[in-house]
N, C-alpha and C positions, 0 to 999 in steps of 0.2 A: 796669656793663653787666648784661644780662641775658643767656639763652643763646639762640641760635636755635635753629629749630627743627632743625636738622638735630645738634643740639648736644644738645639735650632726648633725641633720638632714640635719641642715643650714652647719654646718662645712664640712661634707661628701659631702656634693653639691657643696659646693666651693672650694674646692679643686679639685674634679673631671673638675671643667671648669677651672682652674689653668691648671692642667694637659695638657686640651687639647687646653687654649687659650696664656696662660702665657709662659709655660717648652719648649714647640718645638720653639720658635722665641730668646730665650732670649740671646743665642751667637748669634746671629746674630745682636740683636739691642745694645747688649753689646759692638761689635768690633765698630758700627759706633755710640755709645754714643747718642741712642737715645731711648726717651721714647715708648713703643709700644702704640701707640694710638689705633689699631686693639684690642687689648686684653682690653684695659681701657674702650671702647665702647662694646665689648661684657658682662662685669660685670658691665658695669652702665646698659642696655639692661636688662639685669637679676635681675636688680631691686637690687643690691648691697648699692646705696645710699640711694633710698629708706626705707631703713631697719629700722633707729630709727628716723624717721623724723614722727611728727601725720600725721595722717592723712587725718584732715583741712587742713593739708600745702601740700598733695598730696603726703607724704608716708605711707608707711607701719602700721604704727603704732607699733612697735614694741620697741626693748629696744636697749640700748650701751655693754645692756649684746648681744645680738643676735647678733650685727654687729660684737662684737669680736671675737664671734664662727667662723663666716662667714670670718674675718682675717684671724684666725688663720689658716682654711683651704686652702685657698691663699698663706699664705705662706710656709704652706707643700705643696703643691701641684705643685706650680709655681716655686719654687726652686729658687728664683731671688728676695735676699734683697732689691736691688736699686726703684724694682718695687714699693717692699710695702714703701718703704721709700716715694715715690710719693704719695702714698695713705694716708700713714699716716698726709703726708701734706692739703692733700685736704680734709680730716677727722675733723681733728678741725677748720678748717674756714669753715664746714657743721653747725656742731655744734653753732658755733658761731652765725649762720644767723638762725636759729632755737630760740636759746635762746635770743638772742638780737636784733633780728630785726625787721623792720619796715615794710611799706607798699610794697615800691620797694625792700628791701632785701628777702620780704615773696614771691613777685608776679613777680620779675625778675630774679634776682640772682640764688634765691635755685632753681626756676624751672631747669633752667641750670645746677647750679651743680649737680643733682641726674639725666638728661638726655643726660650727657657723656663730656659736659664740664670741663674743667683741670682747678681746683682752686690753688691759688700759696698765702701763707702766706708770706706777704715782712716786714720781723720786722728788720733783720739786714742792717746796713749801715758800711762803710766804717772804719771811723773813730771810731764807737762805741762796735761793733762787739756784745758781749751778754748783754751790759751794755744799755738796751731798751731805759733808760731814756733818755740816752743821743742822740735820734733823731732828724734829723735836717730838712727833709721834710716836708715840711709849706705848709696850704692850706690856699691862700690868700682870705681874702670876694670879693664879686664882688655883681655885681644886683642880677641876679641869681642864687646866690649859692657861690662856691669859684673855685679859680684855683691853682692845686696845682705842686708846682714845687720840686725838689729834686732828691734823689735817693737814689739805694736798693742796696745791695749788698751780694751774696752768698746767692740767693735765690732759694731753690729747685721748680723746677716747672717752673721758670720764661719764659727760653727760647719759654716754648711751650700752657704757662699757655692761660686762656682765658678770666677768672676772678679774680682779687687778691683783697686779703685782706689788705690793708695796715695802718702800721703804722705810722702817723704824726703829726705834731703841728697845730692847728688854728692860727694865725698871730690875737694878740691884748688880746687874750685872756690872762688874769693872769697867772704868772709862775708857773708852778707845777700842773696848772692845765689847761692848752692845750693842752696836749697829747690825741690825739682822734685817730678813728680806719674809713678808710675810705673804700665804696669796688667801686671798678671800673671794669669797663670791657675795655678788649684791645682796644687800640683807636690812632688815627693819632697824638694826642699831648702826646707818650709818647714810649720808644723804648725799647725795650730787648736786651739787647747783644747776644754775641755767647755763648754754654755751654762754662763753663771751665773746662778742659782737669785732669779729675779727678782720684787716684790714684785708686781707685774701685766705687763701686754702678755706672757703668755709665749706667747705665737703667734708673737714675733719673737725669735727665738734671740740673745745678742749672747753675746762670748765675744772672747778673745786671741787674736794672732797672730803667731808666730813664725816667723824667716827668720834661715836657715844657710845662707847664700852662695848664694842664691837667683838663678842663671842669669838677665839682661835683659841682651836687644838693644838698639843704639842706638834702633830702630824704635820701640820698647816705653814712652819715655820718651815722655810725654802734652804738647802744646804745646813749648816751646823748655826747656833744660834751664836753672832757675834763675827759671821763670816760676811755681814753683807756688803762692805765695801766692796770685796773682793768679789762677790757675785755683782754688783752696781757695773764695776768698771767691765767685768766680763761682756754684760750685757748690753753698754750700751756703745761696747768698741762694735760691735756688730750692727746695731742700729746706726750708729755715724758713718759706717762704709756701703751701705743699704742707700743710704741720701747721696752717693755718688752714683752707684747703680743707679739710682731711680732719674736720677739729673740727665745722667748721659742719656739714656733711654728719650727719657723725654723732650731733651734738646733736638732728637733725630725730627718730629715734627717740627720743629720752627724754623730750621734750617730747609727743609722742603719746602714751607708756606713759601719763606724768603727767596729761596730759588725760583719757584714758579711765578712768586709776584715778578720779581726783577727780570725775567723774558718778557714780558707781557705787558709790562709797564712803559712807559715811553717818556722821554723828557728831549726836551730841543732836538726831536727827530732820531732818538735813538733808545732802544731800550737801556733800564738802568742799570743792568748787570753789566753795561760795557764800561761802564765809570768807576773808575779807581776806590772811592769812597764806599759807594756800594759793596764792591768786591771788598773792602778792609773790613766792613762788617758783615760779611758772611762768614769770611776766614776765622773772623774770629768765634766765629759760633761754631764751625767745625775743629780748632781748634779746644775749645773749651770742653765739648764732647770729647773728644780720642782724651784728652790727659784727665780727665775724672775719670774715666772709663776704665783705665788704664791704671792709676793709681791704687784707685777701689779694688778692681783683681789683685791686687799686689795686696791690701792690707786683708782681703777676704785669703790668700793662700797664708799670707802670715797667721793671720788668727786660726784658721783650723791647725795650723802646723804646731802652732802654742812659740811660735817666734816672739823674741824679744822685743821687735820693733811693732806688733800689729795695732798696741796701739797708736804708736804715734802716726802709722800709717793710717791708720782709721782716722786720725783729727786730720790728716794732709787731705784724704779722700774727703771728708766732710764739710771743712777747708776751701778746698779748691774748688768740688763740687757747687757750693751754695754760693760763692762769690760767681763763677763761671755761669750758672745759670741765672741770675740775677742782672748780669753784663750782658750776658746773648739775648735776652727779654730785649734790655732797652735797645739795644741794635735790630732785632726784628719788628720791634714797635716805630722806632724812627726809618728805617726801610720803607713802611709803609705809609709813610707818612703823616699827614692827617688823618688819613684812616685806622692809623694805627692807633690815636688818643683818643678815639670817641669809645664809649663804652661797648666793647667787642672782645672775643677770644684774644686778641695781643694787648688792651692794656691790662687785662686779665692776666694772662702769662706774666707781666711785670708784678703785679700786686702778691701772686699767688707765691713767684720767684723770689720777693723780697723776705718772704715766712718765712726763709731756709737761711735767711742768715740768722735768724733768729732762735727758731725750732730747732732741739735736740743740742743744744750749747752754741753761744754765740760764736761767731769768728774770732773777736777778743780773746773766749775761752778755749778757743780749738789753739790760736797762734800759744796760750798760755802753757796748755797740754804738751805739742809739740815742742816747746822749748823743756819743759819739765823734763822731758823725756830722753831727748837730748844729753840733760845731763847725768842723767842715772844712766843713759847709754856709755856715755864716755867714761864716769866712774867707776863702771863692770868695767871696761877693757883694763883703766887702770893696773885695778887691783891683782891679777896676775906677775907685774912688772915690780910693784911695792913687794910683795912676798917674796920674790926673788931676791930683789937688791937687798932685802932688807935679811935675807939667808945668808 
């Protein structure tokens, strides 16, 4: 699909407050590794979260096609991966208190998230790292509710979050099926670390978190208690196809830089955009844009549609996205030659490029998903054919 125009409208607008809110600060918060809260309150302000929330729940009413318009312009315009890696965090635990929550997720939580509060997605821990199941974060019962003790680790947002989404166990509950989704807000029984000292994206803070019998109501507990697997993968098919949006988006700058260096550039009496090489690394930057772009649409129509395949499109988009963006880096950085390895906006773009193979599941993990997926696709068609033959 392409956008409408009322879609373009939202794009051109967010990117022009990128421009003026996000682009002038982002070396600045970049050298001291911190999130701009200044720019994150000017686009919640502007009614950014608002976008695809109803508006019974006090937004917009709009679509996840609209908010990505509104992405996509933020990150042409902002110039600063780390930022939207922050957003894209606090994007599906939106999503999530929209689609599965309750009275206090509808009447406390979202208020907050859509009026400038920093929401932080805590799935990873220590010893499990992308393997969800294995969390060890227990929320014990008590009279009132439970208290839950544990901790998070390499969580984006955490340092400065306000809200988090967290993933843990109910204590008592049967095996395999205690895995629940809890949201809390910052609170005296439970601590953040410092960021950690991150090779790029440090616009996005991530950082541990720790919970010392951390006070939750029944209310607080996200979907049914024991459903959280099934909210984890909801949530983060949408955030994996977000990091394709964001990719393609942002790849449309590099590809401009690249253009305009290579007219203007000259080697043995001619400019370098006339040289074969050159031109193989531009193609490939504009190639890498159209099929993450591309792909992303495809798993964002799946998942709203509740199709079968969204997620494994979401790991091809997540996939293809962070490797493509990663590849188009070092081709605009060697473009530019020596100028592209001294400490400037393009070997930046490489550093920041390289987080995304890392961030929201490896590549390893995404090729892992996708092949998983695969199979229990092929199994469904199956079993139609088995019942038959077998009548």
């Amino acid at each position: 699909m392409g956008w409408t125009l009322s879609q373009r409208a939202l794009a051109d607008h967010y990117e022009q407050l990128a421009r003026e809110h996000v682009a002038p600060r982002s070396e600045w918060h970049y050298e001291r590794e911190q999130l701009d809260r200044r720019a994150w309150r000017a686009l919640a302000d502007d009614g950014l979260w608002r976008i695809p929330v109803p508006e019974e729940l006090g937004g917009h009413g709009l679509t996840w096609w609209d908010f990505c318009a509104a992405l996509e312009g933020i990150a042409r315009g902002g110039k600063d991966l780390g930022f939207c890696l922050s957003l894209i965090a606090h994007a599906g635990f939106l999503r999530s208190l929209v689609n599965f929550g309750g009275e206090y997720h509808h009447t406390v939580a979202l208020p907050r998230m859509m009026s400038g509060s920093v929401g932080s997605t805590a799935l990873t821990e220590m010893r499990g790292g992308s393997d969800v199941g294995r969390v060890s974060a227990t929320a014990y019962p008590t009279e009132h509710g439970y208290k839950l003790v544990g901790s998070k680790a390499h969580i984006t947002n955490a340092p400065v979050a306000d809200m988090f989404w967290v993933l843990g166990r109910i204590d008592k509950l049967p095996a395999k099926r205690d895995i629940s989704v809890f949201v809390v807000e910052r609170g005296p029984a439970m601590r953040t670390g410092d960021h950690e000292h991150m090779f790029g994206n440090r616009t996005s803070p991530t950082g541990p978190i720790s919970f010392f019998g951390l006070p939750i109501t029944a209310g607080q507990v996200l979907g049914k208690p024991g459903d959280g697997l099934r909210l984890t993968y909801n949530t983060i098919t949408l955030d994996r196809l977000l990091y394709g949006v964001v990719g393609a988006a942002y790849l449309e700058g590099l590809l401009q830089d690249a253009m305009d260096f290579s007219e203007t550039r000259e080697a043995f009496g001619h400019p370098i955009a006339d040289y074969q090489y050159v031109q193989r690394r531009i193609t490939n930057v504009k190639l890498a844009i159209e099929s993450t772009r591309w792909v992303s649409y495809a798993a964002l129509a799946s998942l709203l549609e509740e199709q079968d395949e969204a997620v494994l499109l979401s790991s091809t988009a997540k996939l293809i996205g962070s490797e493509g963006m990663a590849a188009a880096a070092l081709d605009v950085m060697q473009i530019f030659g020596h100028a592209g390895y001294e400490l400037s906006r393009h070997s930046r773009n490489v550093q920041d490029a390289l987080g995304t193979l890392i961030a929201g599941g490896t590549s390893d993990i995404q090729r892992k998903n996708i092949f998983t997926q695969l199979v229990k696709l092929q199994k469904a068609k199956n079993i139609p054919v088995a019942t038959k033959t077998a009548a």
